[in-house]
Each structure stands twice: as structure tokens, then as C-alpha cells.
N, C-alpha and C positions, 0 to 999 in steps of 0.2 A: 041572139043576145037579147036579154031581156031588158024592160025599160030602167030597172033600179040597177043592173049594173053597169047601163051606159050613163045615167044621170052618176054616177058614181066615178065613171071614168072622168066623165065634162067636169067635175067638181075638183078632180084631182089634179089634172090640167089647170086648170084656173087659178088652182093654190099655188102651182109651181111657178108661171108665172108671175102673179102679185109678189112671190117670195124672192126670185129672181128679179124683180124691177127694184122691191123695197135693198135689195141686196149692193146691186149694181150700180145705186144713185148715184152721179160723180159730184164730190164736193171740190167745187174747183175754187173754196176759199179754206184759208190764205193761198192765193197764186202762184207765190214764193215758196217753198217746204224745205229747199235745202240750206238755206242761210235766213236771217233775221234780218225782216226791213222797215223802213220805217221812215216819217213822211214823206209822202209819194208825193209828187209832182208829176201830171199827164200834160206831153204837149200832142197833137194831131198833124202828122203831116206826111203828104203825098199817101192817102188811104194806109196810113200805119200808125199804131200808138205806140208812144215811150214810152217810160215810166222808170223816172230819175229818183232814185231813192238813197237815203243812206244805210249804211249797213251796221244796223247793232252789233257789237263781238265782243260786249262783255262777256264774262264765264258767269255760269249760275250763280257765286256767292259773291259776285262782283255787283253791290246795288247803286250805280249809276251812268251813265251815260259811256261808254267806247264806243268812239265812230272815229274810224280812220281813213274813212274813203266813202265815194259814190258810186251806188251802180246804177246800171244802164238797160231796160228790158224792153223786148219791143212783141211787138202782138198784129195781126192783121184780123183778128177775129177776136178779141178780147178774153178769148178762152184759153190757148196755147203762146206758151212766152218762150222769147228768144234770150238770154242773156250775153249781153256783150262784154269784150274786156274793159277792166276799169278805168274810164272817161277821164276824170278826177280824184286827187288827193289835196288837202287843205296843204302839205307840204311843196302843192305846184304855186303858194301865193308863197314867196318870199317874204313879206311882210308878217304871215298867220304864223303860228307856232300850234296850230290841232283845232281837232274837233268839227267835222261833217254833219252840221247840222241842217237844218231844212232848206231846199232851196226849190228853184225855179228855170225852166229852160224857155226860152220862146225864141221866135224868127223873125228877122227882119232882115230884106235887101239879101238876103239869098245867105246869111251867118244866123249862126244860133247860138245865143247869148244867154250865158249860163248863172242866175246870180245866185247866191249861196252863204250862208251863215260860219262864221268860221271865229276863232277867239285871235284878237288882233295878239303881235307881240310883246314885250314892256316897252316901247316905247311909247305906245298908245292902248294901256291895256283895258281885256272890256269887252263884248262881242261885235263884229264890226262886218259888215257886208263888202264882200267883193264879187268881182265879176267875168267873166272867162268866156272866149270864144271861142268857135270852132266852123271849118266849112260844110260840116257833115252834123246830123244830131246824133251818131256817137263816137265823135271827137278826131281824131285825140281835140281836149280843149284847152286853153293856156291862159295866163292871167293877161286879162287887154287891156288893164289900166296901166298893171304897176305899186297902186296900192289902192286900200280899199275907197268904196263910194263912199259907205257911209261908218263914220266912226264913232266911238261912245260919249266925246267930249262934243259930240255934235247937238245932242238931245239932252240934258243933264238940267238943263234947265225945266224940263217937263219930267224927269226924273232923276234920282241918283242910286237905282241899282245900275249892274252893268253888265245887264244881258238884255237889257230892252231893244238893243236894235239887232233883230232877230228876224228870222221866217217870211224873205222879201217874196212877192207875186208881183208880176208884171204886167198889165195890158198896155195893148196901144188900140186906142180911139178910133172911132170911124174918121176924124176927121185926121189921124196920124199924128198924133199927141200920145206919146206913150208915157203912163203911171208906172211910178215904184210904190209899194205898200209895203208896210213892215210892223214890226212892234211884239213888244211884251208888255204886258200892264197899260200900255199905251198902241193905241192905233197912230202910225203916220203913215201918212204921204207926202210925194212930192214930183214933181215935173221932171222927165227925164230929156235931154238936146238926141238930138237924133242920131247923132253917134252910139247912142244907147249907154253910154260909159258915164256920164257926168250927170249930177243932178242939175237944172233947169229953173231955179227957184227958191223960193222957203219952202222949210219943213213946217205942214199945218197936219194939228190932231182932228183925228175922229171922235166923236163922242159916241160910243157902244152903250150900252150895259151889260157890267159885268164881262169887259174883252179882255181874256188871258194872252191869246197868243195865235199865231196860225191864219190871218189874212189870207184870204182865196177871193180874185176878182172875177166874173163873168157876165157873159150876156146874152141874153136869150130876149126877140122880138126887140122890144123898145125899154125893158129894162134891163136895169145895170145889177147884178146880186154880189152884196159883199160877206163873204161866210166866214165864220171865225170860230176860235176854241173859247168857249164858254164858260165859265166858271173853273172850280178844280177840287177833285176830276174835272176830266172836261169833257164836255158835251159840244155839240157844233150846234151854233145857231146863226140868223142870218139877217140881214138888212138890204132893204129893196129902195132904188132911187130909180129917178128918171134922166139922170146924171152922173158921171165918173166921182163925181168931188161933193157928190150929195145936193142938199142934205137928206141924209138916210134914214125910212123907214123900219124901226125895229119889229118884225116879221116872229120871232119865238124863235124856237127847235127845231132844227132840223135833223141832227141825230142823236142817240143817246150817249151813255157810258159805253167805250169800248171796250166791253169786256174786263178782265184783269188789266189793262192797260191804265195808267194817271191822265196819258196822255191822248187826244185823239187830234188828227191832222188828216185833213181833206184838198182833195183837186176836185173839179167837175169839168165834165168835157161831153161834147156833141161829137157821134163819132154813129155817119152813115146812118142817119136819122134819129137814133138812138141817145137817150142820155143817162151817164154812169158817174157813178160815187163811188171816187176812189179815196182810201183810207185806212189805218191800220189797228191792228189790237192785239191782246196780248196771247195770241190764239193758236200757235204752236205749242207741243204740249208733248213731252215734259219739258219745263223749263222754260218757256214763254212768259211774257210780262212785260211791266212797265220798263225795261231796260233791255229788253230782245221781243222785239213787236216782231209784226208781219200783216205785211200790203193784202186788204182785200178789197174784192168791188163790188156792188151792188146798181141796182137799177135805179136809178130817179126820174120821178113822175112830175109832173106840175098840173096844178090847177088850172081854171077857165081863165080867171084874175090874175093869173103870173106867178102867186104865190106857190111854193116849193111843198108839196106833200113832204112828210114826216117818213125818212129812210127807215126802212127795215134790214137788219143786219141779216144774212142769212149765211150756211154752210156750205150753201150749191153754187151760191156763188152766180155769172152769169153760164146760163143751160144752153140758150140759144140766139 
């Protein structure tokens, strides 16, 4: 065999190859493919991730919000998802009358406390947070009040729409002082008693620039990071303290426009050294959008200083 038709063979190999690798790429975002989901909430426990979402089910010509339930996904490797049966419906709070909006699950004392956005009834009408236990993170979970934490005639003073108290995150402190954070147009918080069910205090604002919606609280080393939706569209951008309760350094962008999406909504989580930006956009297709998102994740990096590199949205998703 002569030299130009084995250089010829190696060349053609190589192309099969590259072609075969460029062919085979798995794009493992949106995570979700068979349903629409949308503000994700990650909690970490016992080497497994959640991921507590609500389920858009509008129909295509339908341009606003259906969400009738939460679902519930779990992952041991952030690549392959498990779905479980559904956890929650805004019809398990007797007080709500609809709508599955963003929420948040976290643990404490060995229960996992699910707080979630939901539209109160006409007796107190207006969006209004409540809150739901369970002994397991996927459920079943049931209302642990009774009625909601937080209601619309509670904040009205700092505004008079009535969907500002909206999209709660929860941390508890190193010293075991657990935060509720919430808000549209308006950042609040407030001190929660260790039952986890009742607030602990006044309601005091955050002063952001430019905060829509979507409070995300974490921590990494010795700061506190408070991330939120950005303007509208919305973008996540974020605030750094040395403190739960501030006061907060405003830090820029952290991610863009999510695609065809108005809306973008983020968790961040440390998971087995690793840190992941979780988030949704309108990115199933056909028919994806601002009103039928879907959950993806990406990698997040940090700086020397603390400060959060600028997410990059990708289609592969996490590879490895």
C-alpha cells in the first residue's frame, strides 16, 4: 500500500470520527423535554439534587400563565433526572384558590419545608405565600400552617399591586436563624421562629436596583449572595454582603436574557464540589416561550474576590 493511499485512509477516519463526535454531542439542556417547567428551585440532600419546579400547561394560543401543580426531579449526577409523582397542588392549601408559582423547599430538624407562591382566596385576595411539610423531599407534602405566612394586605404599605409577595427563598444562618425573602417590585425579608411556619419579626425592604422578582439567597466562603430578576425582560443579577440582612453590595449581571423567555428565575447550589446555575427559558421548540419555559443548568464559576463570573447559557448543558 502506497503512502498517498494510506495518508488517505488516516484522513478518512479522522473525518468519520470528528463527524461522528460533532453528530453525537448530547445536549442535555433543557433537562426536562417532555413537559414545560419553570422556576426551578435546587435543594442538596443526602448526595442527591431536587429540583422543585412548576409545571407550565398552557396550550400554545394560550399567552399567560397555567400552572396547576409542582413537580419534583431528582438527579445523583446532575445529568440523568428522575421525576417523581406530584408533591404538591395549590388546591392541597385550602385557603388558595390556583396558580403554582415559584417556590422553594429546604430542611430543617430532619422535615422539609416547602414554601411556594400561590393566589390567596377572596377573602384575602392578592398573591400570598404559604407553606407545606413533608418527612421526605418528595412528600407527599401538606399545608403546616393552615393558612398562608405571608398575605397581600401585609405589604401594601410599600406597595399596592397584588402580586408583590411572590417567589419566597429561604436560608437558615450559620448561627440557626432562618430568612424568608420574597418580593415583586419590592425585595423583602423577614425573620422566620424555628418552627419554620411563622414569621419572627417586621417585614424590612431591600434596596436593589432595578429588582423585579425572583430572590435567590446563598453562600459561599464568608459571603452571603443575593441574586435576583433584573429588569424586564429579565436578566439575573446579583448582590454581595458580608451579612444575611446586608447591607448589599450591587455586583452587575450575572446572566442574560433567557432566550424567548420575559421571564428568567434561578437557584444556585454546591453539589460535590461543583457549582450549578439552575434556571429556565423558553427553549423547547415548537412552542416554547414565555408561558411554557424549561429547566436548564449551566456551570458557575467565581472569581479570586468572591465575585460571580457572568453564566453562559449553553445547549450541552452539564457533560460531565
Amino acid at each position: 500500500m502506497n503512502r498517498l493511499i494510506k495518508v488517505n485512509i488516516i484522513f478518512n477516519l479522522f473525518c468519520c470520527v470528528v463527524l461522528n463526535a460533532q453528530v453525537n454531542t448530547v445536549e442535555n439542556n433543557p433537562i426536562i423535554k417532555d413537559k414545560f417547567t419553570a422556576d426551578p428551585a435546587a435543594l442538596v440532600h443526602d448526595n442527591t439534587v431536587y429540583i422543585y419546579a412548576g409545571h407550565d400547561e398552557a396550550p400554545n394560543d394560550f399567552h399567560f400563565y397555567k400552572m396547576n401543580e409542582w413537580l419534583v426531579y431528582s438527579s445523583k449526577d446532575m445529568k440523568t433526572w428522575q421525576e417523581h409523582p406530584v408533591p404538591l397542588k395549590p388546591t392541597d392549601f385550602k385557603w388558595s384558590k390556583g396558580e403554582a408559582w415559584a417556590s422553594q423547599v429546604v430542611e430543617r430538624y430532619g422535615k422539609f419545608y416547602w414554601y411556594v407562591t400561590v393566589e390567596h382566596n377572596d377573602s384575602n385576595p392578592g398573591k400570598a405565600i404559604g407553606v407545606a411539610v413533608a418527612d421526605t423531599p418528595i412528600g407527599p407534602f401538606k399545608d403546616a400552617l393552615g393558612k398562608a405566612i405571608v398575605t397581600n394586605d401585609m405589604t401594601t404599605k410599600y406597595t399596592d399591586i397584588r402580586w408583590d409577595d411572590i417567589d419566597p427563598t429561604v436560608y437558615v444562618d450559620d448561627n440557626g436563624q432562618a430568612y424568608l425573602y420574597w418580593g415583586n417590585t419590592v425585595c423583602y425579608y423577614a425573620k422566620l421562629k424555628e418552627n419554620m411556619i411563622e414569621l419572627d419579626g417586621p417585614i424590612v425592604t431591600v434596596d436593589l436596583p432595578n429588582f423585579t422578582e425572583a430572590p435567590w439567597i446563598h453562600k459561599k466562603g464568608d459571603w452571603y449572595y443575593l441574586s435576583y430578576a433584573y429588569q424586564f425582560p429579565e436578566k439575573i443579577a446579583y448582590a454581595m454582603s458580608k451579612s444575611i440582612t446586608g447591607p448589599w453590595e450591587f455586583k452587575g449581571i450575572l446572566n442574560e436574557l433567557a432566550g424567548n423567555s420575559n421571564t428568567n428565575h434561578q437557584s444556585i447550589i454546591e453539589f460535590k464540589g461543583q457549582d450549578y446555575f439552575i434556571y429556565h427559558t423558553g427553549g423547547i421548540q415548537p412552542n416554547g416561550g414565555s408561558f411554557r419555559r424549561s429547566v436548564c443548568i449551566d456551570r458557575l464559576y467565581y472569581n479570586e474576590d468572591g465575585t460571580m463570573k457572568r453564566v453562559i447559557m449553553t445547549s450541552e448543558g452539564i457533560q460531565n
